[in-house]
N, C-alpha and C positions, 0 to 999 in steps of 0.2 A: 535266721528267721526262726520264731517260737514255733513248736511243736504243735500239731493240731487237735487236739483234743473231742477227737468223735470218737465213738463206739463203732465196733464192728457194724451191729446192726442199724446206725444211726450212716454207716458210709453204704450201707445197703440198701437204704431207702433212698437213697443218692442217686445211685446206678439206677435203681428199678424207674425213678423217677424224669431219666437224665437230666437232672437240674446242671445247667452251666453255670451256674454261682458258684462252683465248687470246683470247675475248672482249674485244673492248676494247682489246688491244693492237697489232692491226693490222688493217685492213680489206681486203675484197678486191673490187677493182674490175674490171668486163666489160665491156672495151672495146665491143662490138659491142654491148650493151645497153645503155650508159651507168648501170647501176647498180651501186653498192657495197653488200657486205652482211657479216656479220661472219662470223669463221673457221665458227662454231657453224650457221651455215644449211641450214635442210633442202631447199635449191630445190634443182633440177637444176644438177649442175655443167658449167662450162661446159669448151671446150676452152680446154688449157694456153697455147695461144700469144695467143688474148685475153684473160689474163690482166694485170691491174698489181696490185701489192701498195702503201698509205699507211698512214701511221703513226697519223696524225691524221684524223679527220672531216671539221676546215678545209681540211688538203690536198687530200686528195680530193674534198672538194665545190668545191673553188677549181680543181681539174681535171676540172669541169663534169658529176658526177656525181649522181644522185642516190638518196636511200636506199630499199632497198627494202624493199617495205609486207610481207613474208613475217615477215622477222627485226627487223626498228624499227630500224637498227646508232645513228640518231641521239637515239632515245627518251634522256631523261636518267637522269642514274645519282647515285644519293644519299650525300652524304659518305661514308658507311660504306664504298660499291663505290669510292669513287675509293681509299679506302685499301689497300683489295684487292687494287687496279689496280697501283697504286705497290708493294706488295709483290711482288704476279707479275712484275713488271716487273724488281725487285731480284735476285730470284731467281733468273730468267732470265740477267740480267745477270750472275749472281756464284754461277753455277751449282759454278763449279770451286772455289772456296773453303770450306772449314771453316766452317759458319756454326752458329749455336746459336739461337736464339730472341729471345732477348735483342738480341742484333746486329740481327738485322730488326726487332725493336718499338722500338730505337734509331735506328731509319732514317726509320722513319715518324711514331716521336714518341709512341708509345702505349703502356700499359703492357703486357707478355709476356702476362697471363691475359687481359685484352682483346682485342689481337690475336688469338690464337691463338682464343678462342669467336665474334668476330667473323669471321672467317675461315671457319671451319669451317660457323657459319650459311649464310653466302653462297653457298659453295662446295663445302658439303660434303667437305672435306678438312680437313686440316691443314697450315700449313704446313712439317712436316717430308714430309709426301709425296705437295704437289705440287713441293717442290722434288726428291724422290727421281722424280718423275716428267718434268720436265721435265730431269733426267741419264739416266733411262733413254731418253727420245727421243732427245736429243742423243746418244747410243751407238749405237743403234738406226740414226739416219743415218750416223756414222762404220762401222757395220760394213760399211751396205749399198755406201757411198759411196768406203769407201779399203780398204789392203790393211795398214795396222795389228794390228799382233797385239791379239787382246782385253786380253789384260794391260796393254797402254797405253793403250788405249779407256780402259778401267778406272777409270785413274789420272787419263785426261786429263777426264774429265766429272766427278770431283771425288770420286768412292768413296777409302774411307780401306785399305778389303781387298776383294782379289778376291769374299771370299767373299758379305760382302753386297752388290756388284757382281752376282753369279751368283743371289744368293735374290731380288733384287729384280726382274730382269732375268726371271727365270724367274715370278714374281707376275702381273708386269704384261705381256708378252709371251705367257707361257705356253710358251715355249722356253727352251731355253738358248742364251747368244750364240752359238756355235758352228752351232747348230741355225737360229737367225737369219739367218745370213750365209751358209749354203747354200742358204735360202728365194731368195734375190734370183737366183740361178743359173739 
């Protein structure tokens, strides 16, 4: 499986958030507790500087952690969720890209209506909007993070037009980027 490509502080706004879209794909280990638990956990968080972030289970438990009994991060996950997994995963990775459906049920090997009702079981989404969600994040840290005009945010997380850039951004934020990137101020 490809490598995940988040920033420290992009898997920290993960944890603070406990998004479960991110389940699985990375774990988050406390140093000073020696437990790992997954992004989605509801225990107290801890501070940011004993924090590690692993990709893997094996890593992190090979870095002498163990999972904690809140969240199970080691309970096993049934074919269907490893496909899930590898999709999130695609998606995440290949956020900036043109993608269609098709393209991701060719990734994973399964057919498009498959995919997409297996998916949406799991996850309760779709995969067209968690990958519109995992561009609105990745926007969402470019706004707070750099001084890029929104217009290149825009382009650079994979939107084809500002405008559903701005409808999607404004859905799921409940701002408009503009209105976002004064927040952090």
């Amino acid at each position: 499986m490809a490598e995940l490509l988040l920033s420290f502080e992009e898997m920290w706004e993960k944890i603070i958030a406990c998004d479960s879209s991110y389940d699985g794909l990375f774990f988050t280990a406390v140093k000073t507790t020696k437990i790992y638990c997954r992004p989605s956990c509801k225990s107290r968080k801890p501070k940011k500087i004993n924090v590690d972030f692993y990709p893997t289970i094996e890593e992190v438990e090979k870095a002498g952690f163990r999972s904690c009994k809140r969240c199970q991060p080691s309970s096993d996950h049934t074919p269907q969720m490893e496909i899930v997994k590898e999709v999130m995963t695609f998606l995440v990775q290949n956020y900036k890209q043109k993608l269609v459906l098709q393209d991701i049920s060719n990734h994973v090997g399964v057919s498009s209506f498959y995919l997409e009702r297996l998916f949406k079981q799991l996850t309760s989404e779709t995969p067209r909007t968690y990958l519109e969600k995992v561009r609105i994040d990745k926007g969402a840290h470019l706004l707070k993070n750099t001084d890029l005009p929104v217009l290149d945010i825009c382009y650079e997380v994979g939107f084809q037009s500002p405008s559903s850039f701005y409808s999607a951004f404004r859905k799921l934020r409940h701002c408009s980027p503009n209105e976002f990137r004064k927040q952090k101020e």
